[in-house]
Backbone as JSON, one array per atom type, in Angstrom:
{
  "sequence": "XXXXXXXXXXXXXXXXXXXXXXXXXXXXXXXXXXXXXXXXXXXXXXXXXXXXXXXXXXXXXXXXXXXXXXXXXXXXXXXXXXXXXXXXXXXXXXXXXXXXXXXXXXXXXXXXXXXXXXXXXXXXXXXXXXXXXXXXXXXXXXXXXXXXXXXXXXXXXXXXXXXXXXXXXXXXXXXXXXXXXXXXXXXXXXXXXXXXXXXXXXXXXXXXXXXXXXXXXXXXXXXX",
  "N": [[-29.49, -32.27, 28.4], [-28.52, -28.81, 28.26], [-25.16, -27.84, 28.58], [-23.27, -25.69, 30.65], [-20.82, -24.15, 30.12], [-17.02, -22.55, 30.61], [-15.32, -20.8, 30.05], [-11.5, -20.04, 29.22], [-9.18, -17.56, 28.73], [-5.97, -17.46, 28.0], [-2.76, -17.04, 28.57], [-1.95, -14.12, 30.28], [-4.57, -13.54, 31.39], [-5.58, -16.6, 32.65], [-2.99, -16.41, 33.84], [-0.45, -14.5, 35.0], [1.68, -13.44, 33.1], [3.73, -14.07, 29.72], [3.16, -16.76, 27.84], [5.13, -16.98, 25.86], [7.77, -15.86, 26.61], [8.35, -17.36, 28.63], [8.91, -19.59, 28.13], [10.45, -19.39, 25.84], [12.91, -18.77, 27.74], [13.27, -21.36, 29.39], [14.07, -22.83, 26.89], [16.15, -22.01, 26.47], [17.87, -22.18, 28.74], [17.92, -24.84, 28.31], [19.3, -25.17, 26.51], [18.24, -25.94, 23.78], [17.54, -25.76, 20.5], [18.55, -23.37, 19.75], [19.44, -21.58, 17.49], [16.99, -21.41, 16.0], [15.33, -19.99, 17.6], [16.98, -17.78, 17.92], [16.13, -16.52, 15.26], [13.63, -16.46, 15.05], [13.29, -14.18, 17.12], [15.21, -12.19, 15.51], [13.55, -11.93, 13.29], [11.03, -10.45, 14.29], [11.31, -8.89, 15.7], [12.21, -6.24, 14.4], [9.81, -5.83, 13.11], [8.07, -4.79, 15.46], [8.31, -1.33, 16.1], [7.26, -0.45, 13.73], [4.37, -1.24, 14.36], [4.1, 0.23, 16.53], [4.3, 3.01, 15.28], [1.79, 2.62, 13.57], [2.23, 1.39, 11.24], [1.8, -1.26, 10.77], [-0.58, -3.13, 11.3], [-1.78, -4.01, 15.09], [-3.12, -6.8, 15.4], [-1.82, -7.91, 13.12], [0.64, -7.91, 13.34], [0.28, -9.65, 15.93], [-0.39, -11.8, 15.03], [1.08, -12.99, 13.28], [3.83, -12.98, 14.58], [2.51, -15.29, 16.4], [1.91, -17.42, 14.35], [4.37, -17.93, 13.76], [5.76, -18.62, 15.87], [6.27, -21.67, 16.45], [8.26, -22.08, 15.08], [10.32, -22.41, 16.73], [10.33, -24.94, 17.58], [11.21, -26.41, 15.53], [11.88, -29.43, 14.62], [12.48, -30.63, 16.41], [12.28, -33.39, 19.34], [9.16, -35.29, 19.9], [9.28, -36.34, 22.38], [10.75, -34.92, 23.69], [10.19, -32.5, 23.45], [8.12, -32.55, 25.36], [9.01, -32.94, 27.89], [10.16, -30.24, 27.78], [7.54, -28.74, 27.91], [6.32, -29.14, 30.04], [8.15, -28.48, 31.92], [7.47, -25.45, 31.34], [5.12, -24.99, 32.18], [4.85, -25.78, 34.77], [6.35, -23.7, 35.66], [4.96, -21.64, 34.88], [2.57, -22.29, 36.82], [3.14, -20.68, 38.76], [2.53, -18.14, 38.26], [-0.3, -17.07, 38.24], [-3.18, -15.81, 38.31], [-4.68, -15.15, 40.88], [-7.63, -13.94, 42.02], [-8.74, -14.66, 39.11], [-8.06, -17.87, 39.25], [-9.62, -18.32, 41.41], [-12.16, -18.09, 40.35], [-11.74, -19.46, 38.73], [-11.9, -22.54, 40.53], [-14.24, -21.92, 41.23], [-16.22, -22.32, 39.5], [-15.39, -25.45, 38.49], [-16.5, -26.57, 41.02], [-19.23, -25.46, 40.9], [-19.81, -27.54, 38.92], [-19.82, -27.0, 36.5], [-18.73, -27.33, 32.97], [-15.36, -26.29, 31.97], [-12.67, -25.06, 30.07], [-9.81, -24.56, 28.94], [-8.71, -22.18, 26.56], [-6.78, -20.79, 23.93], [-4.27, -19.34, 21.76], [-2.07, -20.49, 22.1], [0.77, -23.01, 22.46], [-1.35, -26.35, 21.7], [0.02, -28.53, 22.98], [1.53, -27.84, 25.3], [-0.3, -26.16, 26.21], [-2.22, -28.11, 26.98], [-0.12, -29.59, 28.81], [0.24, -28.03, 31.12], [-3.1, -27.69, 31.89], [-3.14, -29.74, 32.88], [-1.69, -29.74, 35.44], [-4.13, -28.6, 36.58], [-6.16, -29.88, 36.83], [-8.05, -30.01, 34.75], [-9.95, -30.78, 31.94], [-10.2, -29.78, 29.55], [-9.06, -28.34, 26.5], [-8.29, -26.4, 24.51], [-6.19, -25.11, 21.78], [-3.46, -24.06, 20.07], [-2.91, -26.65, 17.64], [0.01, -28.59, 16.66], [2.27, -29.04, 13.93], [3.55, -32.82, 13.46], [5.82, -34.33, 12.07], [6.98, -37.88, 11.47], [7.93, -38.25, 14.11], [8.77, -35.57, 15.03], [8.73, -32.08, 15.61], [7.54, -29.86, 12.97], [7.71, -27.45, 13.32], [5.48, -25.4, 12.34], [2.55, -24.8, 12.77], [-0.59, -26.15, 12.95], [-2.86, -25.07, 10.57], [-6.14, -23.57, 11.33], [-4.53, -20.65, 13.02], [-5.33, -20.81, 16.74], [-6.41, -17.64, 17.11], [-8.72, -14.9, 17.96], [-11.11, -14.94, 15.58], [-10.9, -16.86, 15.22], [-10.68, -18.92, 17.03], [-13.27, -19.38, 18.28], [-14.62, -20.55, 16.58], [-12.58, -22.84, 16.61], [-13.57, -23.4, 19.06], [-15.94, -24.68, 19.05], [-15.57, -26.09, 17.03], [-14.89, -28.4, 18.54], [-16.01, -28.65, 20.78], [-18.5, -29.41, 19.47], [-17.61, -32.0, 17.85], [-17.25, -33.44, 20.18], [-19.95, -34.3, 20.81], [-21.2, -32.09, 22.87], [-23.49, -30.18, 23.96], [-24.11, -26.65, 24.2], [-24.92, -23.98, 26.35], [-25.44, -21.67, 25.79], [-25.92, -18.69, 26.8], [-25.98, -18.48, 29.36], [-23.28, -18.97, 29.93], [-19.97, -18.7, 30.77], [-16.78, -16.6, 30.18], [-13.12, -15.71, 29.77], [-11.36, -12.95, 29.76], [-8.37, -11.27, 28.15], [-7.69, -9.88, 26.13], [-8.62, -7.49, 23.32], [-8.58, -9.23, 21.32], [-10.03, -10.89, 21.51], [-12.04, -10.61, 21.65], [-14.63, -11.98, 20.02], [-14.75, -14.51, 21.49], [-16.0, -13.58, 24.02], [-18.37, -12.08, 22.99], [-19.72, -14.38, 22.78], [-20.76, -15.45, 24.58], [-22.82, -15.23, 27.45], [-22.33, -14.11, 29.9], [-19.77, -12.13, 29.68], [-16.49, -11.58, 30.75], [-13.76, -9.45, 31.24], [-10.46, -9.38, 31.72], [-8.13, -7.94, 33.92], [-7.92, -6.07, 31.35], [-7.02, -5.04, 28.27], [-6.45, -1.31, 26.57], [-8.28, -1.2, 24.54], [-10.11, -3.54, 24.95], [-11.16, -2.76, 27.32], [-12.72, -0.6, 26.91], [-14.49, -1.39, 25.01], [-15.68, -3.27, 26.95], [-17.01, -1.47, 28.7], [-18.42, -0.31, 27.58], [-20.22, -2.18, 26.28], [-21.25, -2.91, 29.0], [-20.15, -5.25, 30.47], [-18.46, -7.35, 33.02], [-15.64, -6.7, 34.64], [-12.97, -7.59, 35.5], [-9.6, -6.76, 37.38]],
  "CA": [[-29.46, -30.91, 28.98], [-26.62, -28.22, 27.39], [-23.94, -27.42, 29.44], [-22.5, -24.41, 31.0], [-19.21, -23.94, 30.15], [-16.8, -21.45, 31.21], [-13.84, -20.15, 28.38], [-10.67, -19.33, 29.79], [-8.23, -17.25, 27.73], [-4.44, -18.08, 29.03], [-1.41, -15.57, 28.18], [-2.6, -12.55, 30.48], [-5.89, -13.49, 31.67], [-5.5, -16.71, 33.68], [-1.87, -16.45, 34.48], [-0.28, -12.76, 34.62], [2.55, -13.57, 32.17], [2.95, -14.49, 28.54], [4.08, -17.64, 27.46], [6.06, -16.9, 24.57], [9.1, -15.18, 27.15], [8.39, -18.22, 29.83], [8.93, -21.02, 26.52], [12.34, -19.2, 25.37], [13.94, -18.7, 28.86], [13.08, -22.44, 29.33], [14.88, -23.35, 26.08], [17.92, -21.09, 26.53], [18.63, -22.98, 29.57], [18.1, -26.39, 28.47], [20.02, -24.88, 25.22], [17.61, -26.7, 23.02], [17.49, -24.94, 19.09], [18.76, -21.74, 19.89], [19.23, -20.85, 16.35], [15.56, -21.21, 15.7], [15.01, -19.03, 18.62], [17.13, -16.13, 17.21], [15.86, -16.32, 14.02], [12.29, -15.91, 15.38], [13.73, -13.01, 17.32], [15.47, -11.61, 14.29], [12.43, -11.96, 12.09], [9.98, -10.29, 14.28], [11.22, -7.87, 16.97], [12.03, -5.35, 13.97], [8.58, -5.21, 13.12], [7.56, -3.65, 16.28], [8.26, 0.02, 15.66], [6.21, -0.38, 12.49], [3.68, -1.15, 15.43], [3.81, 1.66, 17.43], [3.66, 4.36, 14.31], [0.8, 2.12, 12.54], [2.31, 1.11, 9.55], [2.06, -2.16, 10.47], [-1.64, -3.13, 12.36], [-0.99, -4.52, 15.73], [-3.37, -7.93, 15.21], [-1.54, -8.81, 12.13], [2.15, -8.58, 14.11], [0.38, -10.69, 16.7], [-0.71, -13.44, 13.89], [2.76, -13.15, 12.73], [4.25, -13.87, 16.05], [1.78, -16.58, 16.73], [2.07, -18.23, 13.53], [6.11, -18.32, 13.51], [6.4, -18.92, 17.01], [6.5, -23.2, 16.56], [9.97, -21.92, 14.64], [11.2, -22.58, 18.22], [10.31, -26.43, 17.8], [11.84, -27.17, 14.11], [12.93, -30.75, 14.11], [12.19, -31.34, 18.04], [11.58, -34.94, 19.2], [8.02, -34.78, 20.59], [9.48, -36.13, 24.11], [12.17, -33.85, 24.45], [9.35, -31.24, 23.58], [7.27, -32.67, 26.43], [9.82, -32.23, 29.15], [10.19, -28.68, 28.28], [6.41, -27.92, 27.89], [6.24, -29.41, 31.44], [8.97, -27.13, 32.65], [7.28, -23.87, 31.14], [3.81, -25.22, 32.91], [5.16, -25.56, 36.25], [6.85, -22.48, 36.05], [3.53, -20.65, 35.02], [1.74, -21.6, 37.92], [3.84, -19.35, 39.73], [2.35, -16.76, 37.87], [-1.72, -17.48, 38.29], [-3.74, -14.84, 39.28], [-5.24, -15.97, 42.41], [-8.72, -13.94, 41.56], [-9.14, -15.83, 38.83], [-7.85, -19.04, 39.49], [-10.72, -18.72, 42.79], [-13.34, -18.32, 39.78], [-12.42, -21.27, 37.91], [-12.63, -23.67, 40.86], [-15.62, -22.29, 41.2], [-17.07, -23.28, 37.99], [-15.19, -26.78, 38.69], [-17.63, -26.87, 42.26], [-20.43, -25.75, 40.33], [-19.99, -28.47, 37.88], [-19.4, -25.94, 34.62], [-17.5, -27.1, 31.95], [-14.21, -25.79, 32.03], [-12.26, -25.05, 28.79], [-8.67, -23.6, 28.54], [-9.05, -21.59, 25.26], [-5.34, -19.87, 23.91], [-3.32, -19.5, 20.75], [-0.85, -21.2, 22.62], [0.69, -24.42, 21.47], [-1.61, -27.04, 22.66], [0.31, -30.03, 24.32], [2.07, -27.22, 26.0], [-1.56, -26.03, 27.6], [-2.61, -29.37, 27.83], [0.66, -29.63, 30.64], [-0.51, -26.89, 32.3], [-4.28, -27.97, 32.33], [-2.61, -31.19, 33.67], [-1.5, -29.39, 36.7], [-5.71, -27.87, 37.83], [-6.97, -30.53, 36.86], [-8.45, -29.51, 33.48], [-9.58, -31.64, 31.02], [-10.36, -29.69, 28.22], [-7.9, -28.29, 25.84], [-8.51, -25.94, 22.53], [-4.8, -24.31, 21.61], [-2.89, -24.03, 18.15], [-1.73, -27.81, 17.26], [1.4, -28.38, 15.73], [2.59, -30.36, 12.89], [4.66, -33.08, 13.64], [6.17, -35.43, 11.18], [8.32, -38.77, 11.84], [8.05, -38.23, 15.4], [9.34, -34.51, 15.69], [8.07, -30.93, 15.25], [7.92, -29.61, 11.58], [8.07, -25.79, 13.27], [4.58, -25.11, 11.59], [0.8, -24.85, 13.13], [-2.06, -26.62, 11.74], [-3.88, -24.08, 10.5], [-5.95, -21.81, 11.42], [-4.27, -20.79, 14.46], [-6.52, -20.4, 17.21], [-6.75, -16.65, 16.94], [-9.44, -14.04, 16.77], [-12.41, -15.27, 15.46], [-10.99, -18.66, 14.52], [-10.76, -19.09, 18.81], [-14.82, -19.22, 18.15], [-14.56, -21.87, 15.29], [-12.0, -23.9, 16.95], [-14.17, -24.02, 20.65], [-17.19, -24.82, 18.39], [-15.99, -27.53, 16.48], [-14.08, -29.13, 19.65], [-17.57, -29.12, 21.39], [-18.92, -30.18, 18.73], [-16.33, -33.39, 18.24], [-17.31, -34.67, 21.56], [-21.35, -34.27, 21.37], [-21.44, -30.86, 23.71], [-24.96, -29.31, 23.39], [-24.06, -25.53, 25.07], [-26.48, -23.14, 26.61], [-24.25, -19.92, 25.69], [-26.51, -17.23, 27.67], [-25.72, -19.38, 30.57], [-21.89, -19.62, 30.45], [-19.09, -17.51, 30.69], [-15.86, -16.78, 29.39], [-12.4, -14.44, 30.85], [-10.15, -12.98, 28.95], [-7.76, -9.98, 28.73], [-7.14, -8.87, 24.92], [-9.49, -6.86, 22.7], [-8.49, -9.65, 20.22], [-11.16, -11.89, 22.27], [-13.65, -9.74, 21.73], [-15.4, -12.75, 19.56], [-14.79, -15.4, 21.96], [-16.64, -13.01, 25.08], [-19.43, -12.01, 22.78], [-20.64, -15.88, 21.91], [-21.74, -15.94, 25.95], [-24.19, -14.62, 28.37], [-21.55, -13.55, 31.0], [-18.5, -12.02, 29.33], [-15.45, -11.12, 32.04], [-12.43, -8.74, 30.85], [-9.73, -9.8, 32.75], [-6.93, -7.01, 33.49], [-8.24, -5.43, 30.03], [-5.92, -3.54, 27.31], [-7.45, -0.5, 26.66], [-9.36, -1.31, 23.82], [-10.87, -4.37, 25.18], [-11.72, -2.32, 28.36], [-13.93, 0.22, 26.04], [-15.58, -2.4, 24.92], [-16.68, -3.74, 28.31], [-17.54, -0.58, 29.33], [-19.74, 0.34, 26.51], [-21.47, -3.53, 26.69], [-21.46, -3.51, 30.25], [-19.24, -6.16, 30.75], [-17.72, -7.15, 34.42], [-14.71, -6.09, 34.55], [-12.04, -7.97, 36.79], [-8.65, -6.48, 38.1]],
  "C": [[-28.21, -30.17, 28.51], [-26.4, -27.78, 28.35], [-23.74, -26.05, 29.39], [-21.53, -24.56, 31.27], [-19.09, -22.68, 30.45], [-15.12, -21.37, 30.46], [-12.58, -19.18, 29.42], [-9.1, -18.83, 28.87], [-6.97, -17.73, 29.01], [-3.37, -16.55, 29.34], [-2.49, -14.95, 28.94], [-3.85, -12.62, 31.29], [-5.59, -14.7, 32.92], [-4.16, -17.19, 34.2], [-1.47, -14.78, 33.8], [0.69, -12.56, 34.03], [2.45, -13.83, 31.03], [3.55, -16.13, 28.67], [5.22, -18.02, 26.62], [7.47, -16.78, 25.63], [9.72, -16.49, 28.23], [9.28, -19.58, 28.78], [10.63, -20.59, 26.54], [13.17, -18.93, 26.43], [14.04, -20.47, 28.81], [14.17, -22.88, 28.11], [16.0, -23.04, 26.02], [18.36, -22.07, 27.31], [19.07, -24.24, 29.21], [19.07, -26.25, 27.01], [19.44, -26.03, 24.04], [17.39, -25.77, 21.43], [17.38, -23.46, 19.49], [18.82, -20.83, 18.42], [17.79, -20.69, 16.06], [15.23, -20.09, 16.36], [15.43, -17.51, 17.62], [16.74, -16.14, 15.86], [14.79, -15.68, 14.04], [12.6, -14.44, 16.14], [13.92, -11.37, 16.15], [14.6, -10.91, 13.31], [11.48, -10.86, 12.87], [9.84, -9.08, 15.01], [11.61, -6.85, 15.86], [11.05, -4.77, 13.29], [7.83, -4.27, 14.23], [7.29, -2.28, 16.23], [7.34, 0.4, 14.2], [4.75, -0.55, 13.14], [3.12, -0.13, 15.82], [4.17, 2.85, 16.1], [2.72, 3.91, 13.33], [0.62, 1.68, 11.5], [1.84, -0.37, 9.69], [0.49, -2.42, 11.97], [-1.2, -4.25, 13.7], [-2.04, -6.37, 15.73], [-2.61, -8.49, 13.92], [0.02, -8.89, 13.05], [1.95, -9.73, 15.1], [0.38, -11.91, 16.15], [0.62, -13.55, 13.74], [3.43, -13.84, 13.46], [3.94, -14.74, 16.1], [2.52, -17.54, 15.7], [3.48, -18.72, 13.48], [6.44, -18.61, 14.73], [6.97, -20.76, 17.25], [8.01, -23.07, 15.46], [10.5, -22.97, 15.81], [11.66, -23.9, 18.06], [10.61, -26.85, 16.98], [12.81, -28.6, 14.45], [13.07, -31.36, 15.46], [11.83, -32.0, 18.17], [10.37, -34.59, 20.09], [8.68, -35.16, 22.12], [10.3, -34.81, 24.57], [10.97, -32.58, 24.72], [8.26, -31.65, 25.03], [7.89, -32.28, 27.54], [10.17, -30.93, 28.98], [8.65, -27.97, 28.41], [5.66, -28.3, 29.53], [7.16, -28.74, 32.51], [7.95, -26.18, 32.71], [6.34, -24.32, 31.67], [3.59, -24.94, 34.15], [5.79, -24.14, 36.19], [5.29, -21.29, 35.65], [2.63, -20.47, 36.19], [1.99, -21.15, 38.61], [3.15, -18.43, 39.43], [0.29, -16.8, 37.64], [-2.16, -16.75, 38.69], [-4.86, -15.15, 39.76], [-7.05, -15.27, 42.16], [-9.75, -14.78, 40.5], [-9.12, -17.31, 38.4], [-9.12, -19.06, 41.0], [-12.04, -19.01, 41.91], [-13.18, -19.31, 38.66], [-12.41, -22.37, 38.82], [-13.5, -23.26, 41.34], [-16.95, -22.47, 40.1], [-16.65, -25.02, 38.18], [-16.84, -27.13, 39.51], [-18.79, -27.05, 41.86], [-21.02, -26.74, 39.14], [-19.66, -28.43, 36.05], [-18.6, -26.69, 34.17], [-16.72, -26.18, 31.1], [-13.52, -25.75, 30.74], [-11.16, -23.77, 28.78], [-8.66, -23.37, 26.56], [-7.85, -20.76, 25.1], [-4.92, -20.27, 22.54], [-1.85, -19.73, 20.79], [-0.63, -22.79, 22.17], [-0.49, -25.42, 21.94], [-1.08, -27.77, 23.77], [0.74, -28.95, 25.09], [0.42, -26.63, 27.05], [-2.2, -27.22, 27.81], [-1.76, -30.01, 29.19], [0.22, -28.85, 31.49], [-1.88, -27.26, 33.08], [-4.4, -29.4, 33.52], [-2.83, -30.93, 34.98], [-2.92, -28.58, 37.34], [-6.38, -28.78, 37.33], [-8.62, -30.66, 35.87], [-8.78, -30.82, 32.77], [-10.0, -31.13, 29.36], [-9.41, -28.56, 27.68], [-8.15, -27.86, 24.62], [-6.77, -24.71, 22.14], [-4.37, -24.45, 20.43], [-2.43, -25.57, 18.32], [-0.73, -27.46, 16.23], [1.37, -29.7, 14.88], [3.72, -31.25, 13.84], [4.38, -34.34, 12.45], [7.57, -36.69, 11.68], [8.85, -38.18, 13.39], [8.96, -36.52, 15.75], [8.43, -33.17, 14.72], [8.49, -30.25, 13.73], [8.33, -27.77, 11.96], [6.78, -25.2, 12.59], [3.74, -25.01, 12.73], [-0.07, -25.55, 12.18], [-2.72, -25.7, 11.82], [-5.38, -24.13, 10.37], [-5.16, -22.2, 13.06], [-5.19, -20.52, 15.16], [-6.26, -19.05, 18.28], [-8.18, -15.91, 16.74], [-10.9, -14.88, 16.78], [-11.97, -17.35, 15.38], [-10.63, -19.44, 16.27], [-12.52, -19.72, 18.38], [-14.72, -20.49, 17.41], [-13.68, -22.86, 16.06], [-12.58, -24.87, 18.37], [-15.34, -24.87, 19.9], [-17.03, -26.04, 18.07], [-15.65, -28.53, 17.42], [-15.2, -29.52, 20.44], [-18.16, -30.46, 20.37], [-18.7, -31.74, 18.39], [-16.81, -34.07, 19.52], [-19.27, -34.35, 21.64], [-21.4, -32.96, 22.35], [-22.33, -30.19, 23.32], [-24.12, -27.89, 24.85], [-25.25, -24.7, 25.12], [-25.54, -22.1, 26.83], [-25.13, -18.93, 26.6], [-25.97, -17.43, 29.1], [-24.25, -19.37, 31.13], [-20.84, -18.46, 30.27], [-17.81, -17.91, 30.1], [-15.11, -15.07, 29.65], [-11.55, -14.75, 29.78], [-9.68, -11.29, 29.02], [-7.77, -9.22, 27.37], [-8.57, -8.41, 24.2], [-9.38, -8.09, 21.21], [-9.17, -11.34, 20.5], [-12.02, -11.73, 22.16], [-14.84, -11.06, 21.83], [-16.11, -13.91, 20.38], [-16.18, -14.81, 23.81], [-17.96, -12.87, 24.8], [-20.69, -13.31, 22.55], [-21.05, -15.97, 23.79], [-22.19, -14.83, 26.74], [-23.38, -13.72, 29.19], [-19.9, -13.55, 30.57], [-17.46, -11.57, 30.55], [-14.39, -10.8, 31.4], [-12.11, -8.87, 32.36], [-8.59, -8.94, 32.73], [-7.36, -6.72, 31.93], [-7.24, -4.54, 29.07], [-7.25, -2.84, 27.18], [-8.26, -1.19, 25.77], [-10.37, -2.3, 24.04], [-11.47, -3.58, 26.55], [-12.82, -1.34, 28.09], [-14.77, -0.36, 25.67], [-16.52, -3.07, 25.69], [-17.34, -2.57, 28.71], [-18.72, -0.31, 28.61], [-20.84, -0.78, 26.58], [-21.65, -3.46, 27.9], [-21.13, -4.96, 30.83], [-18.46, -6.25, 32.08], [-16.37, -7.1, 33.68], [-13.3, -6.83, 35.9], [-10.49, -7.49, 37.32], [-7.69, -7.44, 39.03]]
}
């Protein structure tokens, strides 16, 4: 019988923060590769204004971001990286928005399979998923070599359309027959679109505009 799953974007959707700002407070403190940090800083926050007057489209600054964000972790021993991705976890669920954190245990209740979906590092949403009791897990992996972080992604990141390709083959990998008309899937950016349209019952979550035009025009619920 295929399953009804239920796709949960992260950053924004089901916590009301990002993770990128939660990650580098976390490392400041524990003063763990701060140069990496400002470098990624350096490198990326003067693209912005190329942003906001269009020179520069705003999904390719986010790839950008994404992709350079495992800077942070250059040369990090995977434990050390575990005790901070277990910091920034616990400190997220501070930030959960209680609407829909009520509608994913009720996909748990109803039996749905559950699926944190983000272009966030993985192990870092696999701590998190730790803490509700999650067990599935599709996020950017990272390289690591000789037991520490190379600062890279295995590519693709899971962005965009390649969110779609990465839930797909991850099903896939474990035998998962899905009944997409059937299952749903919450998310907040217009750069989800892909991941909302592959099921029956899409949910914009807090919406940027452009993803909120989009619901409106499909008729898409709409959550707040």
């Amino acid at each position: 019988m295929a399953a009804v799953i239920a796709v949960f974007d992260f950053d924004g959707t089901l916590v009301s923060t990002s993770v990128w700002p939660t990650l580098v407070r976390a490392q400041w403190r524990r003063r763990l590769n701060r140069l990496p940090l400002v470098l990624h800083l350096m490198a990326h926050y003067p693209l912005y204004p190329a942003v906001r007057i269009g020179i520069l489209p705003e999904e390719r600054f986010r790839r950008l971001w994404a992709e350079h964000m495992p800077w942070l972790l250059w040369r990090m021993a995977v434990p050390q990286a575990e005790q901070l991705f277990g910091e920034v976890a616990r400190e997220l669920l501070d930030a959960l928005r209680p609407g829909v954190a009520e509608r994913l245990r009720w996909h748990q209740s109803q039996g749905h399979l559950v699926v944190l979906l983000s272009a966030a590092f993985e192990p870092l949403l696999s701590a998190f998923a730790a803490l509700l009791g999650l067990e599935h897990v599709v996020g950017s992996p990272l390289e690591v070599r000789d037991g520490r972080y190379t600062g890279r992604v295995s590519p693709p990141i899971c962005m965009g359309e390649n969110k779609v390709r990465r839930l797909q083959q991850y099903l896939g990998h474990l035998g998962i027959s899905v009944d997409w008309g059937q299952s749903y899937a919450y998310a907040d950016s217009y750069t989800d679109e892909a991941v909302l349209r592959l099921v029956g019952h899409p949910i914009a979550v807090c919406p940027d505009q452009r993803l909120a035009e989009v619901a409106r025009i499909s008729g898409w619920t709409i959550m707040q």
